[in-house]
N, C-alpha and C positions, 0 to 999 in steps of 0.2 A: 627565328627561322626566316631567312629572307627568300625568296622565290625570285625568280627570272624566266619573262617571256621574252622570247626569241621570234622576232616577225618575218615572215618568210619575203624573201626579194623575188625583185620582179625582173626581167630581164625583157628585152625587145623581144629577144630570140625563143622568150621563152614564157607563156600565159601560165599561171597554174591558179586563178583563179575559175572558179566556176561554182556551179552548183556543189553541196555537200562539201565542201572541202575548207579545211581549216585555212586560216589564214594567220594565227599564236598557236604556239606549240609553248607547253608546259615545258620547264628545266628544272628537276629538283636542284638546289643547291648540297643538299645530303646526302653522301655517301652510305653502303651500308658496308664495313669492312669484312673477313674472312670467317671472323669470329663471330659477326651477329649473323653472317649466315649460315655458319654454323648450328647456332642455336635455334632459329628460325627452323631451318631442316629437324634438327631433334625436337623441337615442340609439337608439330605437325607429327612428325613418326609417333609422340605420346599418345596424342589427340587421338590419332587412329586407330594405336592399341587399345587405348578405352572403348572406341566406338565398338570394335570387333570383340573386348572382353562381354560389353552391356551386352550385344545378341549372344555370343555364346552360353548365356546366362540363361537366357531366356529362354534356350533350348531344353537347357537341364531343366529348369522349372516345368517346361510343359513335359517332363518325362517323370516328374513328381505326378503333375495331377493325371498323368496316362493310368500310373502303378496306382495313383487312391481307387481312381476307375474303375480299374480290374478286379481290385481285391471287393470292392462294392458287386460287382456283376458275379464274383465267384459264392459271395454270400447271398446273394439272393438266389440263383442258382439251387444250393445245398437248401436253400427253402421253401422252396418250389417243389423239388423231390422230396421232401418231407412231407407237402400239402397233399401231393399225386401219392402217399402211400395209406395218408389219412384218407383221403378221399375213397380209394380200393377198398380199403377195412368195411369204414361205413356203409357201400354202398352193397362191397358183399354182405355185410348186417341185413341191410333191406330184403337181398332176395332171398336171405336164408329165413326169414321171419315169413315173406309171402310165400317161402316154398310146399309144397305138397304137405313134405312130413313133418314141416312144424303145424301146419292148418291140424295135421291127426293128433298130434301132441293135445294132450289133457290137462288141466290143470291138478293137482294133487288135492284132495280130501282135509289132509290133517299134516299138519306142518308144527314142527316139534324142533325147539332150540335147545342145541348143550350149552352149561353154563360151566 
C-alpha cells in the first residue's frame, strides 16, 4: 500500500500558514469501488440489527421476571389470607374460653368411652 502526501504551496498572494493548520494533507492511494461500499452499507445495517434485536431481548426478559413477580406476590397474597382466617379462629378460641358462659361451664363427674 503506497501512501502520498501532498504539501500545500505557498503563494505571495497567499499565507496559509499559521497557527493549528496543516501543512501535509493525507492522499489514500485506494479506492473503495461501488461494491465495497455496498457492502460496507449492509454490514453496518447487520451490526445495527443485532444492536436493536440484543435490547429488544432484553425487554422481553425483564417481562419474564415481571410475570415470576407477580405470580410470587399473588401466592403470598392467598397466604396471608389464610394466616388472617387462622388468626380469627384462634383468637375467637380465646374469647369464647374467657367468655362468661364458659367460666359457668362445669367440668363433667364421670366420663365413659364406647368401644
Amino acid at each position: 500500500m503506497r501512501h502520498q502526501y501532498r504539501h500545500n504551496t505557498i503563494n505571495n498572494h497567499q499565507k496559509n500558514w499559521g497557527r493549528n493548520r496543516n501543512t501535509v494533507a493525507f492522499a489514500s492511494t485506494v479506492k473503495l469501488g461501488p461494491i465495497m461500499h455496498t457492502v460496507l452499507v449492509a454490514l453496518m445495517i447487520t451490526v445495527l440489527g443485532l444492536i436493536y434485536l440484543t435490547q429488544a431481548t432484553k425487554a422481553y426478559g425483564y417481562d419474564y421476571e415481571a410475570r415470576d413477580i407477580d405470580t410470587k406476590i399473588q401466592e403470598i397474597s392467598a397466604k396471608k389470607t389464610d394466616l388472617e382466617v387462622e388468626n380469627a379462629r384462634l383468637t375467637a378460641l380465646k374469647s369464647i374460653e374467657n367468655s362468661d358462659v364458659a367460666k359457668a361451664m362445669v367440668s363433667p363427674k364421670d366420663v365413659q368411652s364406647i368401644r
